[in-house]
C-alpha atoms as one frame of an Amber mdcrd trajectory, in Angstrom:
protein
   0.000   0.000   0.000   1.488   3.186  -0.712   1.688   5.770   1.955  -0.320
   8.781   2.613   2.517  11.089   2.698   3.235  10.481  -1.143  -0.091  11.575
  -1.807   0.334  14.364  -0.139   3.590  15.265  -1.531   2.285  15.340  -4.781
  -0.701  16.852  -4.493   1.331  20.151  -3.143   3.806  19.269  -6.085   0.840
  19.602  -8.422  -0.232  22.827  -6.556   2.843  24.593  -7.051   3.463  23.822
 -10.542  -0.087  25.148 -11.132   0.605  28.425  -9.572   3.819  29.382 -11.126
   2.760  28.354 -14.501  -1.226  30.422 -13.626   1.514  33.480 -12.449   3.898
  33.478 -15.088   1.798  33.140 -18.466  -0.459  35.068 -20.295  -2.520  32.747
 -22.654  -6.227  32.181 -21.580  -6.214  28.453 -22.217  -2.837  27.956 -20.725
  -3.703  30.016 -17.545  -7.001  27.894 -17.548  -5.557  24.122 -17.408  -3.071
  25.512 -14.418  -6.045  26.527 -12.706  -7.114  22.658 -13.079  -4.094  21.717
 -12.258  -4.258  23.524  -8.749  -7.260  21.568  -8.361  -6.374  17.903  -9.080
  -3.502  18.511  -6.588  -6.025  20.001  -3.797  -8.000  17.122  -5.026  -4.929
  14.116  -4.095  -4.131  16.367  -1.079  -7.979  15.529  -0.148  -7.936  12.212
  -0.873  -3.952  11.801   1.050  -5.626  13.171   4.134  -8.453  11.540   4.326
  -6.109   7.685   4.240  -3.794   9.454   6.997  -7.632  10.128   8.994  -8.796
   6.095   7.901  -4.945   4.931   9.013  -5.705   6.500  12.640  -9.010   4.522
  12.956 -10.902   7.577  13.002 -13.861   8.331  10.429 -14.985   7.541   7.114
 -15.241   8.568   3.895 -15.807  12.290   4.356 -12.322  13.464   2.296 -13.590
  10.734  -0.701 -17.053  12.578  -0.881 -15.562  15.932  -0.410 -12.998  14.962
  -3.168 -16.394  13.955  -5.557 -18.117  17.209  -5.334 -15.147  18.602  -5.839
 -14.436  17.313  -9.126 -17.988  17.686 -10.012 -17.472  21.622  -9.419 -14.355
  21.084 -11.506 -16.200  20.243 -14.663 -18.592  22.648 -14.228 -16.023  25.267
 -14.212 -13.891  23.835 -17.014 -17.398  24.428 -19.417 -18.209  27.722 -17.862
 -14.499  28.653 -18.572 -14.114  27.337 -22.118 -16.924  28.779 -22.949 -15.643
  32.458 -22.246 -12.565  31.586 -23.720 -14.229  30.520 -27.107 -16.431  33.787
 -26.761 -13.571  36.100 -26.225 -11.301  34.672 -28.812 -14.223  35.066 -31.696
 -15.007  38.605 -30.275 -11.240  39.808 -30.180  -9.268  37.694 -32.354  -6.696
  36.832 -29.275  -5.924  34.707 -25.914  -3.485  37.128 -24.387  -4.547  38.149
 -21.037  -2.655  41.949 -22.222  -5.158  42.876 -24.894  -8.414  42.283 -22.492
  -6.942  45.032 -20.150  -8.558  48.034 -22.068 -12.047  46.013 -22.304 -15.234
  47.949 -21.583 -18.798  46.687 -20.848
C-alpha cells in the first residue's frame, strides 16, 4: 500500500506547478488548465488526508465525498471557462490576457 505522505507530496507538487505556470503566463487556455491543475492537486491532497484520517481509525469517507463534489465543481467550471474563452477569442481575435486590459462593458 502506498503511503499517505506520497499523496500528499504530490498533491502540493501539483499545486505549485499550477501556480507558477497560472503566475507566469499570459494565454487564456494555458492560464485555464493551471487553474485545473491547482485543483487535481487540492483534489490528491484531499484524498492523502483523508487515508492518513482512515490509518488513525478515526472516520470515514468524508475526504472521498468531499474529493467527488469537488471534481464535479471542476467540470462545471472547465465548461463555464471554455466557454468564455471561445467567446472572447471570436469577439477579439486573441488569448493574451494583455489585450483584455482596455475592455469595456
Amino acid at each position: 500500500m502506498i503511503n499517505y505522505q506520497y499523496y500528499i507530496l504530490l498533491g502540493a507538487i501539483l499545486f505549485v506547478i499550477g501556480l507558477i505556470g497560472f503566475a507566469t503566463r499570459r494565454n487564456m487556455i494555458v492560464m485555464f488548465l493551471c487553474t485545473e491543475l491547482m485543483l487535481q492537486g487540492v483534489v490528491l491532497n484531499l484524498v492523502g488526508f483523508n487515508l492518513h484520517w482512515l490509518s488513525k481509525g478515526n472516520g470515514g469517507l468524508e475526504g472521498q465525498a468531499f474529493t467527488i463534489f469537488l471534481l464535479v465543481i471542476a467540470a462545471a467550471e472547465a465548461a463555464l471557462a471554455m466557454a468564455l474563452v471561445m467567446v472572447l477569442q471570436r469577439k477579439n481575435e486573441t488569448l493574451n490576457v494583455g489585450e483584455f486590459a482596455e475592455l469595456k462593458g
